[in-house]
C-alpha positions in Angstrom: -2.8 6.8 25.3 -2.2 8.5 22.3 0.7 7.8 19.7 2.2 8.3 16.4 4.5 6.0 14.4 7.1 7.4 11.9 10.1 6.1 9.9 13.2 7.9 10.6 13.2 9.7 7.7 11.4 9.8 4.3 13.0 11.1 0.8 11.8 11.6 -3.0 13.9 12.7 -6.3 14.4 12.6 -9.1 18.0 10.4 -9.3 18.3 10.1 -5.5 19.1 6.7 -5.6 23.1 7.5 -6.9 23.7 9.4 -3.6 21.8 6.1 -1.6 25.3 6.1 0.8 25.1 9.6 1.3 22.1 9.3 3.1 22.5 6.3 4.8 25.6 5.0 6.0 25.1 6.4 9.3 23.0 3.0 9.5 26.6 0.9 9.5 29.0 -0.1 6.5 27.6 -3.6 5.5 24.4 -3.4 3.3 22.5 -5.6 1.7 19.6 -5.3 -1.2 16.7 -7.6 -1.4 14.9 -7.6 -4.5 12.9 -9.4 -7.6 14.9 -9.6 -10.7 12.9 -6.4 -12.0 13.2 -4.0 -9.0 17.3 -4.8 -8.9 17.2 -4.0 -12.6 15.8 -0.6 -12.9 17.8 0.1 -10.2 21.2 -1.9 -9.1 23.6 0.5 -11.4 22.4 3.4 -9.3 22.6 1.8 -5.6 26.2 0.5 -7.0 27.4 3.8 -8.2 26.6 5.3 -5.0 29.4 2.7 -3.5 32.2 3.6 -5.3 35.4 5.4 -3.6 33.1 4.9 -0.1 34.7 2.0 3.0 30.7 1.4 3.0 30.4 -2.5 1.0 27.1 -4.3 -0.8 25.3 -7.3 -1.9 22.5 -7.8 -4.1 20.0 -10.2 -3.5 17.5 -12.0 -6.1 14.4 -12.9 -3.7 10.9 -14.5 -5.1 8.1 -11.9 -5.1 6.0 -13.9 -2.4 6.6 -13.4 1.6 6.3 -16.5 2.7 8.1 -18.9 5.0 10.7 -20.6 2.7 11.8 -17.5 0.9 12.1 -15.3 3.9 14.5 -18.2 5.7 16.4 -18.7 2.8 17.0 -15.3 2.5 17.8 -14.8 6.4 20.4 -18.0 6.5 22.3 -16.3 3.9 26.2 -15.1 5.1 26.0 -11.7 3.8 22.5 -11.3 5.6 23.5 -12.5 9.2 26.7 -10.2 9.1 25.0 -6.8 7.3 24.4 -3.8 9.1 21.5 -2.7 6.8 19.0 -4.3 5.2 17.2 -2.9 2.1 14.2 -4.1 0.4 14.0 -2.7 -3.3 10.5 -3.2 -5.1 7.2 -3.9 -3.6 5.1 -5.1 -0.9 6.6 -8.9 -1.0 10.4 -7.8 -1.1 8.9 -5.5 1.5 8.0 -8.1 3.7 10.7 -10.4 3.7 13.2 -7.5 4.3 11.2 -6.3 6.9 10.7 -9.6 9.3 14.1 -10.4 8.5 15.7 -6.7 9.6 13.7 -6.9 12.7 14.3 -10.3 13.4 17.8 -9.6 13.5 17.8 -6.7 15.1 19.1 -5.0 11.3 18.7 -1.7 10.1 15.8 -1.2 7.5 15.7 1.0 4.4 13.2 0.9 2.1 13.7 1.6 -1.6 10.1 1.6 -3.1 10.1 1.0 -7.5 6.6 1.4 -7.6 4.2 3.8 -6.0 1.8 1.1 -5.6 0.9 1.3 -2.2 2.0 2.1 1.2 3.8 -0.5 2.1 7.3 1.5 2.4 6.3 3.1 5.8 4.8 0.5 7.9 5.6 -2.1 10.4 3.9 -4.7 9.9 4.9 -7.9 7.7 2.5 -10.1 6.0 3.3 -14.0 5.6 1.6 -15.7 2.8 1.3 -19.7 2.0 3.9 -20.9 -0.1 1.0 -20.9 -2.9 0.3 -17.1 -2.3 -3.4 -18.0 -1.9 -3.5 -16.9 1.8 -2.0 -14.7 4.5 -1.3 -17.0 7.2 0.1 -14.2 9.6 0.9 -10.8 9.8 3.5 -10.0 12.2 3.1 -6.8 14.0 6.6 -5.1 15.2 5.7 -1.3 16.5 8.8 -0.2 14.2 8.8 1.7 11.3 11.8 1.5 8.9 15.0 3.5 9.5 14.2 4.9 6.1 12.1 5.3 2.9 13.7 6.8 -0.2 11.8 6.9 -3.8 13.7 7.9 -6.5 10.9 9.5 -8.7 12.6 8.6 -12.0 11.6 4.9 -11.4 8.4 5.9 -10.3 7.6 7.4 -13.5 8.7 4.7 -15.4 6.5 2.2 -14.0 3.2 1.0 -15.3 0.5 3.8 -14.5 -1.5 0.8 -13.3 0.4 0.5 -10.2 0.1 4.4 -9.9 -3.4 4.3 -9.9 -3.4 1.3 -7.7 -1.7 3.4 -4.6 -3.8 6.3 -5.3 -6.8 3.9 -4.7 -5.2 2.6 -1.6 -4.1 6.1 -0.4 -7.7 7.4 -0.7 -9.3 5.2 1.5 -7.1 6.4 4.2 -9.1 9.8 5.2 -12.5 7.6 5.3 -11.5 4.4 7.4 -9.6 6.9 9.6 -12.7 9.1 10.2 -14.4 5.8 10.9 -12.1 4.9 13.7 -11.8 8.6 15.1 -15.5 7.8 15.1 -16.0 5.0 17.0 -15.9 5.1 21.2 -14.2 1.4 21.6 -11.6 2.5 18.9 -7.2 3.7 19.6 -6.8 6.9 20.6 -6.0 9.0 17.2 -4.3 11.7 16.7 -4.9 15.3 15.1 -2.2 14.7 13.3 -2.6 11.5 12.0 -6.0 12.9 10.8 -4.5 15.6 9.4 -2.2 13.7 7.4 -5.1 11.6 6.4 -7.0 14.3 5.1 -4.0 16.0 3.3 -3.1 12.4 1.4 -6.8 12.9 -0.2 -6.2 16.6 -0.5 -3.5 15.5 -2.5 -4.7 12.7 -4.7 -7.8 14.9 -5.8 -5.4 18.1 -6.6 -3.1 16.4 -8.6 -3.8 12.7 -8.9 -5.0 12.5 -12.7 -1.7 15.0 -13.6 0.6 12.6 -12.2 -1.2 9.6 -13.9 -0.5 11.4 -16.8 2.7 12.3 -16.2 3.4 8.5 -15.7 1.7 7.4 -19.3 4.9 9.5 -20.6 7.3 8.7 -18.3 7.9 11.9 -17.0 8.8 13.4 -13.6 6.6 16.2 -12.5 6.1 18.4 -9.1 2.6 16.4 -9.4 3.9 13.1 -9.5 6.2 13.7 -6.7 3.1 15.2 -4.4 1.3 12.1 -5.4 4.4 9.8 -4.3 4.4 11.5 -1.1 0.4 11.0 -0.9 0.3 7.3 -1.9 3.9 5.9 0.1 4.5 8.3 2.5 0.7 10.3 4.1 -1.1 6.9 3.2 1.2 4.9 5.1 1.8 7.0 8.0 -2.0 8.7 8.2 -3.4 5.0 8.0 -0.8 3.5 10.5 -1.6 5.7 12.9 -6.0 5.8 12.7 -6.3 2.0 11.4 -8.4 0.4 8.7 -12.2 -0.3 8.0 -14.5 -1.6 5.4 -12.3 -0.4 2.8 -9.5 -3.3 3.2 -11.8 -5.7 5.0 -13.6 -5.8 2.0 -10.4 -5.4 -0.4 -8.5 -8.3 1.3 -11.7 -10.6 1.1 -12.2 -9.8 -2.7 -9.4 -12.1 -3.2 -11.8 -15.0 -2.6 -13.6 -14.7 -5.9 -12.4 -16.2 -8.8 -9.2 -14.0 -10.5 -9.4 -12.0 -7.5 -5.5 -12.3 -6.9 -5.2 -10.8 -10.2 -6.1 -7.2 -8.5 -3.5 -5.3 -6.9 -4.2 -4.2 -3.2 -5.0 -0.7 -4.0 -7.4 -1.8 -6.8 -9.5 -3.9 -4.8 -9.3 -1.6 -1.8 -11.4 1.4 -4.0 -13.7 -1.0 -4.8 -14.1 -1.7 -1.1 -14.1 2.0 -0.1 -17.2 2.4 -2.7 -19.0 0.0 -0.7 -17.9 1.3 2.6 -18.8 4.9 1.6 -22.9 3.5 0.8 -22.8 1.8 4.7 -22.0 4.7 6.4 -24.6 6.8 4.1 -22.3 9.5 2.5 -23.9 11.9 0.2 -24.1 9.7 -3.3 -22.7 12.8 -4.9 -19.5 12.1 -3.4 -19.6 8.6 -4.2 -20.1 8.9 -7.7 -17.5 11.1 -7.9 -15.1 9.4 -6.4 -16.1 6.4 -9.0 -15.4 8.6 -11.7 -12.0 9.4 -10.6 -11.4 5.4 -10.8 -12.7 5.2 -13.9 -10.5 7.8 -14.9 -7.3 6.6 -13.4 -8.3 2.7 -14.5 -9.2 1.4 -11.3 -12.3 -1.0 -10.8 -15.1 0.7 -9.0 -17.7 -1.9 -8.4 -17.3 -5.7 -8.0 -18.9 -6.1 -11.8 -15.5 -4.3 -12.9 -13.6 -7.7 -11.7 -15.2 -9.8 -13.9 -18.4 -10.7 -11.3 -21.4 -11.5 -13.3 -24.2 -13.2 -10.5 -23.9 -9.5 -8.8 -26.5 -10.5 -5.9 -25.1 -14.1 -5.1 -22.2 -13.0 -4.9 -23.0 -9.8 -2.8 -24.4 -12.3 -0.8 -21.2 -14.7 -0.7 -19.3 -11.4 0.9 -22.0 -10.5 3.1 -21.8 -13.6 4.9 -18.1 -13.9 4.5 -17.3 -10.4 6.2 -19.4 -10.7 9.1 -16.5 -10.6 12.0 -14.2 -9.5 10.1 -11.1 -7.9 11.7 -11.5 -4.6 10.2 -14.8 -4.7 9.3 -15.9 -4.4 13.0 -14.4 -1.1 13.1 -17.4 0.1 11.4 -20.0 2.4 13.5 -23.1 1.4 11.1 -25.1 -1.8 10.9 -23.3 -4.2 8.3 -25.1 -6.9 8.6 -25.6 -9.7 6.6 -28.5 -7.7 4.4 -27.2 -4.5 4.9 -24.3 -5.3 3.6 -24.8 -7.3 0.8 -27.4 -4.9 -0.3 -24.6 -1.9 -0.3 -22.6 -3.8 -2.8 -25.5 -3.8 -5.2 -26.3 -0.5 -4.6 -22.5 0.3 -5.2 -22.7 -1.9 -8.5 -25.8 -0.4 -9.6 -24.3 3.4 -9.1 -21.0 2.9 -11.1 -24.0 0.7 -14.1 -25.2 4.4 -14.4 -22.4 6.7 -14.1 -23.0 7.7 -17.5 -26.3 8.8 -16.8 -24.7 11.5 -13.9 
């Protein structure tokens, strides 16, 4: 069987976020915002405004960045959580997440309100759980639901570090290859056209107007391209890589967090790095890698382990060789990535971005 997960409905503007009751209270009337103390900042006058002279009411919560157990059933016990109709997360991926188990746990409406365009976090169902120290996930909860809505007010967008800009295009870009990999593979889910569509048009995308929108964020401007790129890194990313799963890419990103400052990466960063090493074990034309790594470079993202600090190159190739064997999304993969193989790929990836100068 064949299927294809979408939110209910997905919106970007510039400003959108003082008409946020327009467009949802056919949700209910009660809502409720989840947030860091950044993420309500930029935008609580806004979501406020929009309440005023409506019979639609709202609360503002401060939550902790981190998804994990203890914030996520603080948050939950909370009176104005158990008797809201909607539940909102406002920021990133760890507001995200909380909002997310808790809507579904209690059967809640979900909008998202995304403040950075950092990933593609905003469109999926599934939550992560970390450890209360953030050093792990400890679960990821799975719930075949996609939120009731995603609305990005561009503004915000454009005032945000480029950094996290970049981050999301490097998440977003992984999308067409580790869905071609799964389209690929005979034991794989049944994908799509669309989905592979979608996946194609997110890089489409990203390679048309990804360094115009990066620049449209180092002035804090809003531009047509920066809004094509928000759809491309929230919306096509999330929804194209929902529906035709993950490889290398992430199996690789998510295990970079074992070296040392590897937390210190955002998702999207580490996940370039791992579609570089992805795209030398599956043998695409080096041309196309190369380019590729000088897009990073351009848009700031690391490219090659060496660009996280990594100085033993081969041990550690080695230390994620071994580590990734099994791995959950690395056995997606239609090409030998065996312990050698592997770590051999990374060097090779290292050694290509060492010279990029010289192409």
């Amino acid at each position: 069987m064949k299927r294809l997960f979408f939110p209910g409905t997905f919106c970007v503007g510039n400003d959108i976020l003082k008409d946020f009751v327009q467009y949802t209270s056919c949700y209910g009337n009660k809502f409720v915002f989840i947030g860091d103390e950044i993420s309500l900042g930029v935008s609580r006058q806004q979501l406020a405004g929009s309440f005023q002279d409506r019979s639609c009411t709202c609360d503002f919560i401060t939550s902790g960045k981190l998804a994990c157990r203890s914030e996520i059933s603080r948050i939950q016990s909370l009176p104005q959580v158990q008797d809201a109709d909607v539940i909102c997360a406002v920021g990133g991926g760890g507001c995200m997440d909380i909002a997310r188990t808790i809507a579904n746990t209690l059967k809640k409406a979900l909008v998202m309100v995304p403040t950075t365009a950092s990933s593609d976090a905003p469109c999926t169902f599934v939550a992560l759980c970390y450890s209360e120290d953030g050093s792990e996930i400890i679960s990821d909860a799975i719930y075949h639901k996609c939120p009731d809505m995603v609305m990005v007010d561009s503004k915000i967008i454009a005032e945000a570090p480029p950094r996290l800009l970049a981050a999301g295009m490097g998440d977003a870009m992984a999308t067409i290859y580790e869905g071609s990999t799964n389209y690929a593979n005979p034991k794989g889910i049944g994908i799509t056209q669309t989905a592979m569509a979608m996946c194609r048009l997110c890089k489409d995308i990203i390679v048309k107007d990804g360094m115009a929108a990066y620049r449209a964020v180092e002035c804090k401007s809003v531009t047509t391209q920066l809004e094509n790129v928000i759809e491309a890194n929230c919306f096509l990313s999330g929804i194209g890589g929902l529906n035709s799963g993950c490889a290398a890419a992430h199996g690789i990103g998510d295990y970079l967090c074992k070296l040392p400052g590897g937390h210190g990466f955002l998702h999207g960063e580490r996940v370039y790095i791992g579609l570089m090493i992805q795209m030398v074990l599956e043998q695409y034309p080096v041309e196309e890698i190369i380019k590729l790594m000088q897009f990073g470079r351009a848009a700031g993202l690391p490219v090659c382990i060496g660009d996280m600090g990594v100085e033993n190159i081969k041990e550690t190739a080695e230390f994620l060789a071994q580590g990734l064997q099994g791995d959950h999304f690395m056995v997606n993969l239609n090409c030998d990535y065996s312990e050698y193989i592997l770590a051999g790929s990374i060097v090779y990836a290292q050694h290509l971005a060492d010279h990029l100068a010289d192409n």
